[in-house]
N, C-alpha and C positions, 0 to 999 in steps of 0.2 A: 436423370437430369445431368448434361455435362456443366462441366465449370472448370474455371481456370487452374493449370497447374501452379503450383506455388512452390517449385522446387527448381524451377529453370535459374531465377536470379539469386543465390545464397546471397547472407547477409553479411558484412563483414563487421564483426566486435569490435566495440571501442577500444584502440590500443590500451594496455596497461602491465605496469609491472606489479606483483605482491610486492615482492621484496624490499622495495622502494617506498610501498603504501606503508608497510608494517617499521619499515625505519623510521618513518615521519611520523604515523601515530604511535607507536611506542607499544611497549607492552599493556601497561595500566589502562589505556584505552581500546585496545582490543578486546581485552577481558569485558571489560564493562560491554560494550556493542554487543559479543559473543552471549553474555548476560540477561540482555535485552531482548536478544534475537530467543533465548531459553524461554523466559520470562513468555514472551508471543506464544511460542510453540504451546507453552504449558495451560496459557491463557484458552487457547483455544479449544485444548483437548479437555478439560475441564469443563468448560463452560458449556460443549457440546452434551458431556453425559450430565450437566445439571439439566440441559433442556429434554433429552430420553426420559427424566424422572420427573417430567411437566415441572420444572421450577422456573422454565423460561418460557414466554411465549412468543408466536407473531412467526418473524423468518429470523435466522441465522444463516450467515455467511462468514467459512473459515476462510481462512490468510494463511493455514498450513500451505508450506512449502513451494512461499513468495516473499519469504522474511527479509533476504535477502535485501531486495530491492528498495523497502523505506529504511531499514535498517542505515542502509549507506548512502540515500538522500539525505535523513535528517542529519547524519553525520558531519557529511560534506558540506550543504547548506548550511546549513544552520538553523538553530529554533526560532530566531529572532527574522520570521517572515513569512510570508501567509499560505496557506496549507490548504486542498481541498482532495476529497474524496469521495468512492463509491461507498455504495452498502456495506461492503465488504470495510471495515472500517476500524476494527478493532486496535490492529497492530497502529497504527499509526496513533491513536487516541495516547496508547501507552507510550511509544517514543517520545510525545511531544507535551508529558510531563503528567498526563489523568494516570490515576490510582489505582491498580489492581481492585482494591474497596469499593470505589464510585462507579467501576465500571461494572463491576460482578453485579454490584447492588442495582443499578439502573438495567441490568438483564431481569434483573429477579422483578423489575416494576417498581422498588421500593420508593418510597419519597428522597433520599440521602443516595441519590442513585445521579449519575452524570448530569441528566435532567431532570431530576425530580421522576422521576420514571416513567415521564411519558416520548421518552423517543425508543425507545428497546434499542435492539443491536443496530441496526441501520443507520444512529441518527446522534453518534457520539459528538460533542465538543469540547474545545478545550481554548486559553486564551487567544491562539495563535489556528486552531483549527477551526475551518467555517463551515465544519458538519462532514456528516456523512448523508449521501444525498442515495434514497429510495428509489427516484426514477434513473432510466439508463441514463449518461448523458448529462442530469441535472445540474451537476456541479460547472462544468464546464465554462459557460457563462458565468457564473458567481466567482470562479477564478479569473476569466477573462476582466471580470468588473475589479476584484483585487490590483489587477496589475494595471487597469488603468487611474486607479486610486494613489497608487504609488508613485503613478509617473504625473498624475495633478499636482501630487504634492509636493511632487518634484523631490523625492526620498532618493539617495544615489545608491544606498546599500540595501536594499529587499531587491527580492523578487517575489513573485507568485508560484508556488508548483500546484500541481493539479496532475492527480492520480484517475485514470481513467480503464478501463475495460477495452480488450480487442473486440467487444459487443457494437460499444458507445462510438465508434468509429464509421458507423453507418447512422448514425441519427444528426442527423439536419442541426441539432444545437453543434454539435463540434464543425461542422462548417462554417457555419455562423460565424462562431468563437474565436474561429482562427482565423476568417477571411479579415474581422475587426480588428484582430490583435497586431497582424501585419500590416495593414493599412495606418493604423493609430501608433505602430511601434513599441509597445507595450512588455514590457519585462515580465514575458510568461512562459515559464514551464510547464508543457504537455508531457505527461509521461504514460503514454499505452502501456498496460502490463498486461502484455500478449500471453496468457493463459494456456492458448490453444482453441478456447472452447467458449462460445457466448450462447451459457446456459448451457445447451445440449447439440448445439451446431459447430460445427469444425470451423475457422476463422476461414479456409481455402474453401470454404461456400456460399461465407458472408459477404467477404469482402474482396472485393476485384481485385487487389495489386501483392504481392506476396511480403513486399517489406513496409512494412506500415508507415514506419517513419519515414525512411528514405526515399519511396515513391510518394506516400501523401505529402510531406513537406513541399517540395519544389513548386504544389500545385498553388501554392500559398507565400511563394516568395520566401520561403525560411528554411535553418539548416532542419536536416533530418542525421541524426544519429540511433544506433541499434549498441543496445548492451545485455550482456549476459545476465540474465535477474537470478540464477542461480550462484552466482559468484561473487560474494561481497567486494574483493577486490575491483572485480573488473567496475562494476555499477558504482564505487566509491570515485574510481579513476575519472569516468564520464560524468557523474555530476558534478565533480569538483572542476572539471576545466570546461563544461557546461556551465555552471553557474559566472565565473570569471568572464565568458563572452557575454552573457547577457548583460550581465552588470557593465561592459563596457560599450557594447554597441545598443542596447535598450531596443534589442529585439527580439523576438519570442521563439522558442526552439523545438522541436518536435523530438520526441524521443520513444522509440522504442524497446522496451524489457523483455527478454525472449524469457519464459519460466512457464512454472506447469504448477496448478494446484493438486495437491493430492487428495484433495475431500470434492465429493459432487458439490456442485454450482451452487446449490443451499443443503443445508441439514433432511428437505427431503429428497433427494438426489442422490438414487445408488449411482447414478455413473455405467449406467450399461452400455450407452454409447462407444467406449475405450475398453478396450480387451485389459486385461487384468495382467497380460504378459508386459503392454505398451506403459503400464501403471507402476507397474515391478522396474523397468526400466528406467524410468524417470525419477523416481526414487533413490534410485542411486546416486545421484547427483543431488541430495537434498541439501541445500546452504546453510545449514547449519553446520551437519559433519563435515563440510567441505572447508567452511571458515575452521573449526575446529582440526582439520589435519593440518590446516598451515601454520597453528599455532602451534601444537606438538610440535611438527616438525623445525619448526623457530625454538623450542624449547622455553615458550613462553607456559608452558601449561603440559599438565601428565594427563593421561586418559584418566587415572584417578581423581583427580583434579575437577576435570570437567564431568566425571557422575555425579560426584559432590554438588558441582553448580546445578546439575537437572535436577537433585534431591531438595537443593533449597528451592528452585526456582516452582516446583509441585508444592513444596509445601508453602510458600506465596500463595499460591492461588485457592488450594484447599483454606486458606485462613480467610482470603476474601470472600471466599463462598459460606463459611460462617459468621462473617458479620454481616453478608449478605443477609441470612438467613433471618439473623435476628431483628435487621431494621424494620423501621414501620410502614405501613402501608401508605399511599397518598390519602389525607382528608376528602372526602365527597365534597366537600366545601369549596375547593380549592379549583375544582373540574374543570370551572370554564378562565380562572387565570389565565393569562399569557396565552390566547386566544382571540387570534385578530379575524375577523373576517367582513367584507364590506355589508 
């Protein structure tokens, strides 16, 4: 089957400096993000070998080595605005202030769990988060409806972001979503985190145009920006002066995050599609050690330093997996609460 190249038009990064990020946010708040971004990695690794020992059920979708990218949204953004995303959904529950505990505990099913333990891993929330959404796509409209909530109520400081899949870029709701957004003017963040891979297909099979954001935007009247989702810097740089135009022209913005996960597409997903050499590769460039060499190198932090931090940030999660363990089950009583149906 031929299909289109996807290497004629490179992409060009959103300009940025480190040096200049890491003067403004300071040491103290490095640490903490770098923290944060531990915390995810550790969350995930953990939580995968509780689901091998059947203590999880349903699907599981890792965030391994994509931390990068909400890492440095929520940062840049800020908490104080409205949040949506895919299944894959973990990391962002945690940034945006849920519990290693609530979250462990609502994988395990428990009552004391995110949702009472009836959303599993797909279907995390939090004040400010409006789910993590199951079907490809689903969120997109529920973001698109945030940001026109914002702009009824005539709010001048939120916006909406919306976390999407280089997948969801072929389903009908993001056309939709976007054609409304630009028409209505609506303070929304799109942000593609181009993966490589929807599910088990190469994104240059899926989808026609090579730069997601850059060619999709224009088609919809709005900017398209590409940033490194490997590189906290760079992705910090782009939403911060990403979010500053939206908030002043109250238009919606298209973004795409170039990064690669290193776990197959769910927990049953060896990933045979990707040669193991193109996987070894990729890896190299994982956002975490890369946020981490710029802080050494700043002399904000010793490689001793940050074992330490990986040592606490495992032993977090091994403790939420024991109070996991111990919470209760949901009541049978309880089954059909908070269940609507016409």
């Amino acid at each position: 089957m031929s299909h289109l190249s996807h290497k004629s038009l490179p992409s060009q990064f959103f300009p940025s400096d480190a040096s200049k990020i890491m003067d403004a946010l300071g040491k103290k708040k490095l640490l903490s993000i770098l923290k944060q971004m531990l915390l995810i990695r550790h969350f995930e690794i953990r939580a995968e070998s509780a689901y091998q020992m059947g203590k999880v059920g349903g699907f599981f979708h890792a965030y391994i080595g994509q931390e990068a990218i909400q890492a440095a949204a929520v940062s840049a953004i800020g908490l104080q605005n409205w949040w949506t995303t895919s299944y894959r959904c973990h990391a962002l529950a945690l940034l945006l202030g849920a519990t290693p505990d609530e979250l462990m505990a609502e994988l395990y099913g428990k009552s004391t769990g995110n949702a009472k333990g009836r959303g599993g891993s797909m279907h995390f929330f939090t004040e400010r988060l409006l789910g993590g959404f199951g079907i490809v796509g689903g969120q997109v409209p529920i973001a698109t409806g945030a940001a026109f909530s914002i702009k009824y109520q005539d709010i001048k400081t939120e916006v909406s972001v919306c976390f999407l899949g280089d997948g969801a870029v072929a389903q009908g709701a993001f056309h939709e979503s976007l054609n409304l957004a630009s028409l209505f003017d609506l303070p929304c963040i799109y942000v593609i985190e181009n993966n490589e891979w929807g599910m088990g297909t190469s994104v240059s099979r899926a989808i026609s145009v090579p730069r997601l954001a850059e060619d999709k935007a224009s088609g919809y009247n709005m900017k398209g920006y590409t940033l490194d989702g490997m590189d906290f810097f760079n992705c910090y740089a782009g939403f911060e002066a990403i979010k500053r135009e939206v908030l002043k022209t109250s238009r919606p913005v298209l973004v795409e995050a170039k990064t690669m996960r290193f776990k197959g597409h769910s927990i049953s997903d060896p990933g045979l599609y990707r040669t193991k050499e193109h996987l070894k590769k990729c890896m190299e460039r994982d956002p975490n050690l890369i946020l981490k060499d710029h802080l050494i190198q700043a002399q904000f932090l010793t490689e001793e330093q940050y074992l330490e931090m990986e040592k606490q940030a495992k032993a977090e999660i091994v403790k939420s997996m024991e109070f996991a363990e111990k919470q209760p089950w949901p009541d049978l009583v309880t089954l059909e609460e908070d269940v609507f149906a016409p």
